[in-house]
C-alpha positions in Angstrom: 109.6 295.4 161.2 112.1 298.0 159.3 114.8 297.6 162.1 114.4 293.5 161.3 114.5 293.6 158.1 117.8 296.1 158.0 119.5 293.6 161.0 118.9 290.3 158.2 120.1 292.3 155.3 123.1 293.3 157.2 124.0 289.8 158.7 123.3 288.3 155.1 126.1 290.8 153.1 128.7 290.4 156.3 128.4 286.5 155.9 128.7 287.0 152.1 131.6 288.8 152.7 133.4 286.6 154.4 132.5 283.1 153.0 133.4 284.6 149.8 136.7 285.8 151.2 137.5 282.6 152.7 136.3 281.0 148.9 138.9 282.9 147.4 141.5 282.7 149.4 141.2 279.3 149.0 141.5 278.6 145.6 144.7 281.1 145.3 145.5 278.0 147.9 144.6 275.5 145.7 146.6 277.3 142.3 149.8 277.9 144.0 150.4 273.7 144.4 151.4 274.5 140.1 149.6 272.9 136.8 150.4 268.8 137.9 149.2 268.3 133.8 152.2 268.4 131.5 151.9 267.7 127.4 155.1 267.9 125.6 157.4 266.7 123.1 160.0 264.1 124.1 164.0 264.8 123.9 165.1 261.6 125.6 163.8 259.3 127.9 166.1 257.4 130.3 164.7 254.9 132.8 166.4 252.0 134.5 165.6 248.5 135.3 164.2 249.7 138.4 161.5 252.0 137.1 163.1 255.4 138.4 164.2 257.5 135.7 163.5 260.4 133.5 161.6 261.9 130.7 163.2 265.2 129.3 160.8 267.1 127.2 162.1 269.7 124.5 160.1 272.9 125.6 159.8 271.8 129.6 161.7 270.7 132.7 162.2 267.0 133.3 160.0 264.8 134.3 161.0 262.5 137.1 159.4 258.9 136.8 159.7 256.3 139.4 158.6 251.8 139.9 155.2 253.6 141.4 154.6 255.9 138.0 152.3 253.6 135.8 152.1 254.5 131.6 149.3 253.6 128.4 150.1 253.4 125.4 146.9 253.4 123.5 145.8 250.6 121.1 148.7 248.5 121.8 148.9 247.6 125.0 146.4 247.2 128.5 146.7 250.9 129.9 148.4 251.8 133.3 150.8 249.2 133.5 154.1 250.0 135.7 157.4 249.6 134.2 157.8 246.3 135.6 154.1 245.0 134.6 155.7 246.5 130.9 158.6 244.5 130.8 156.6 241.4 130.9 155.6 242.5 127.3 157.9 242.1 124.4 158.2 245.6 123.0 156.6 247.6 126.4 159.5 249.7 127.5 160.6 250.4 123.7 157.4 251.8 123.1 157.8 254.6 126.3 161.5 254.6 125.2 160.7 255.6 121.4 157.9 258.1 122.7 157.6 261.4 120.8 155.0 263.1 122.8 153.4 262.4 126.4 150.9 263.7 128.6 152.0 263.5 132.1 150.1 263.7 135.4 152.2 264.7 138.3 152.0 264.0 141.5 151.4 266.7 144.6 153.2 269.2 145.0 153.6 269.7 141.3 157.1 271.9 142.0 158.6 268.0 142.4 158.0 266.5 138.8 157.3 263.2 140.0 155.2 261.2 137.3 152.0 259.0 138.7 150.4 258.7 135.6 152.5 258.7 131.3 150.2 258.5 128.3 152.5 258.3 124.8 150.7 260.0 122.3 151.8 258.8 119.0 153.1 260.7 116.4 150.6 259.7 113.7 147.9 257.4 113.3 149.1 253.6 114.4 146.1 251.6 112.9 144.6 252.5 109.4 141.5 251.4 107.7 141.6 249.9 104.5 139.2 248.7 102.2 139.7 248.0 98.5 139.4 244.6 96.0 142.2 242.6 96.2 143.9 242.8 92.5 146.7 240.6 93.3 147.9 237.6 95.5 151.2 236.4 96.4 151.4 234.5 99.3 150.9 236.5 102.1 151.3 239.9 100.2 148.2 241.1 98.4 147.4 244.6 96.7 144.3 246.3 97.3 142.9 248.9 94.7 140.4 251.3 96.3 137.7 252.7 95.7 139.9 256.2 94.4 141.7 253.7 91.9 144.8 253.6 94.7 147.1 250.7 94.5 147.8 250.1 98.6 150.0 246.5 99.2 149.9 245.0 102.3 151.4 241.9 104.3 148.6 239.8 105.3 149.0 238.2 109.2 149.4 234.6 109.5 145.7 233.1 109.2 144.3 235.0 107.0 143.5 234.1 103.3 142.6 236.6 100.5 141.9 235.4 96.6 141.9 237.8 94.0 138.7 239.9 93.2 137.4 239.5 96.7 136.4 242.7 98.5 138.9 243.7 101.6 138.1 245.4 104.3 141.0 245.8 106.7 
């Protein structure tokens, strides 16, 4: 029963050894393909008509984009459009163009900087919330004072109708 028991034990630490071998060589496998994840502030960004172009970042090597890479741009526009799907939009390219940061997802192998996927991170917040009483009315302009005693004016969009005293939230 001893003889058994030291015949399992042995099998089961050889095949530990191995699969666990084989597990690590692996993932040194998987690591050497490089980080396909790039964040990074933007120097310039010059893409064509076509869709091929490139992103240069300040602190990192260029990122190669092509008609195939598709971008978001949060809040303003439907995310993972193509360059071509974005110039169906008024301001689409000009808001990849005017990016300031990005996060970038490259396609395998990493080593060729080939963009599938640009997110534009903006720079600070593109949508605030106000909420104040409106103090004064002109037009379409009205001035909110809030709840701190802060005077914020603001351009009302076309349809909407404020009188003076009502509470604002924005």
């Amino acid at each position: 029963m001893s003889k058994i028991l030291l015949v399992i034990t042995t099998m089961l630490l050889a095949a530990g050894l191995v699969l666990g071998t084989t597990g690590m060589a692996a993932a040194d496998e998987a690591t050497d393909e490089g980080t396909r994840g790039v964040f990074g502030k933007v120097d310039s960004v010059e893409i064509g008509a076509d869709g091929n172009g490139i992103i240069n970042l300040v602190d990192d090597e260029p990122i190669n984009v092509n008609a195939d890479t598709t971008y978001h741009i949060p809040t303003f526009l439907p995310p993972w459009q193509t360059w071509a799907e974005l110039a169906e939009s008024e301001d689409g390219h000009l808001y990849v163009e005017g990016a300031t940061r990005v996060a970038v997802l490259l396609a395998k192998p990493a080593a060729d900087r080939i963009a599938l996927k640009v997110m534009v991170i903006p720079d600070q917040p593109v949508r605030s919330h106000l909420v104040g009483v409106a103090i004064t009315v002109d037009g379409d302009t009205v001035t909110l004072v809030n709840k701190a005693g802060k005077e914020i004016t603001i351009t009302l969009p076309e349809g909407v109708e404020v009188s003076e005293g009502e509470f604002v939230t924005l």
